[in-house]
C-alpha positions in Angstrom: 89.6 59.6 71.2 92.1 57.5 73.4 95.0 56.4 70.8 98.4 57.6 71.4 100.8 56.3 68.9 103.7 54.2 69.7 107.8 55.2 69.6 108.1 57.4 66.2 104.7 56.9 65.1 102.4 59.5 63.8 98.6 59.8 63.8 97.1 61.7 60.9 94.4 63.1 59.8 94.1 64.0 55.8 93.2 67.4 55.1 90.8 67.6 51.7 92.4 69.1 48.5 90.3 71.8 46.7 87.3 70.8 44.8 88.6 73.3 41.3 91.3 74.2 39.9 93.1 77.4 39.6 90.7 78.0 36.5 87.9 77.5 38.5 87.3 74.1 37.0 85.3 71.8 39.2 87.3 68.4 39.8 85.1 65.1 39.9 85.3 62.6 43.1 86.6 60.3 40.1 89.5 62.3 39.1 90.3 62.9 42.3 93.6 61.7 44.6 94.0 61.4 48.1 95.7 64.5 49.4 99.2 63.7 50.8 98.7 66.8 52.9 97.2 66.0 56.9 97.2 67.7 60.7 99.2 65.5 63.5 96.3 64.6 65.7 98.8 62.4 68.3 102.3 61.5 68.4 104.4 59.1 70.5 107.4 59.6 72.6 110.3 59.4 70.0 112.4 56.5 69.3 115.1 55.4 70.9 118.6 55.1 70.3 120.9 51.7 70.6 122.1 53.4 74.1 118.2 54.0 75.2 118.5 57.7 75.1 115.0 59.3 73.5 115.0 60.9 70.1 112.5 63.7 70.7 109.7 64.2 67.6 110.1 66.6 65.3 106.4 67.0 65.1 103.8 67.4 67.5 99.7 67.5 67.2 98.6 70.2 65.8 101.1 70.8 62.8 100.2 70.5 59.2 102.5 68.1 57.4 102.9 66.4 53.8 104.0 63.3 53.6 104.6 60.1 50.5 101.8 59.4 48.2 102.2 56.0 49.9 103.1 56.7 53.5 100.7 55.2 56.2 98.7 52.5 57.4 94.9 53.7 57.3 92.5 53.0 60.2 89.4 53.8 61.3 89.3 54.9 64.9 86.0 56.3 66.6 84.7 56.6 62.9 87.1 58.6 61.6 89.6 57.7 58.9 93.2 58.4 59.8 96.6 57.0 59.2 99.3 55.8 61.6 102.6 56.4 59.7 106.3 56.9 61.4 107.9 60.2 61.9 110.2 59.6 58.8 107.4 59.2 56.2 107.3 62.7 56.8 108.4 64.6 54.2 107.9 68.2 55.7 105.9 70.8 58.2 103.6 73.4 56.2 104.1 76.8 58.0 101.8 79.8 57.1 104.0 82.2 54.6 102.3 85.2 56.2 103.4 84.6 59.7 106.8 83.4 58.5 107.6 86.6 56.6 106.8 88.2 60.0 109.1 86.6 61.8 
């Protein structure tokens, strides 16, 4: 793919939510939401601030994020749905609890 995001933007893939419940009830495509859940796929520079100095990303590709039910601008790029959002509709970085208990 060749799309690098602009200043504090974000691309983003949506990861798929679970197909049943806890109970092990099957949920319909009908009943179903978009997850608000993704993985950074690219990210651009940072912004800038009023004196020109960079604002480094708090994200980079790779990370597992949440963000707004209605955060994002989808596109389709090389077939593939994705959103373009900025760094602020983040809402937080998903960290495995395993390898954070470790730590």
């Amino acid at each position: 793919m060749a799309f690098k995001p602009l200043h504090d933007r974000v691309l983003v893939r949506r990861v798929e939510s679970e197909e049943k419940t806890s109970g092990g009830l099957i949920i319909p495509d009908s009943a179903k939401e978009k997850p608000s859940e993704g993985e950074v796929v690219a990210c651009g520079d940072g912004a800038r601030k009023d004196s020109g100095e960079l604002i480094e990303m708090a994200v980079s590709a790779g990370d597992r994020i949440l963000f707004g039910k209605w955060s994002g601008t989808e596109v389709t790029i090389d077939g593939e749905e994705l959103l373009i959002m900025k760094e602020s509709d983040i809402l937080g970085i998903m960290t495995d609890a395993k390898a954070a208990k470790a730590a």
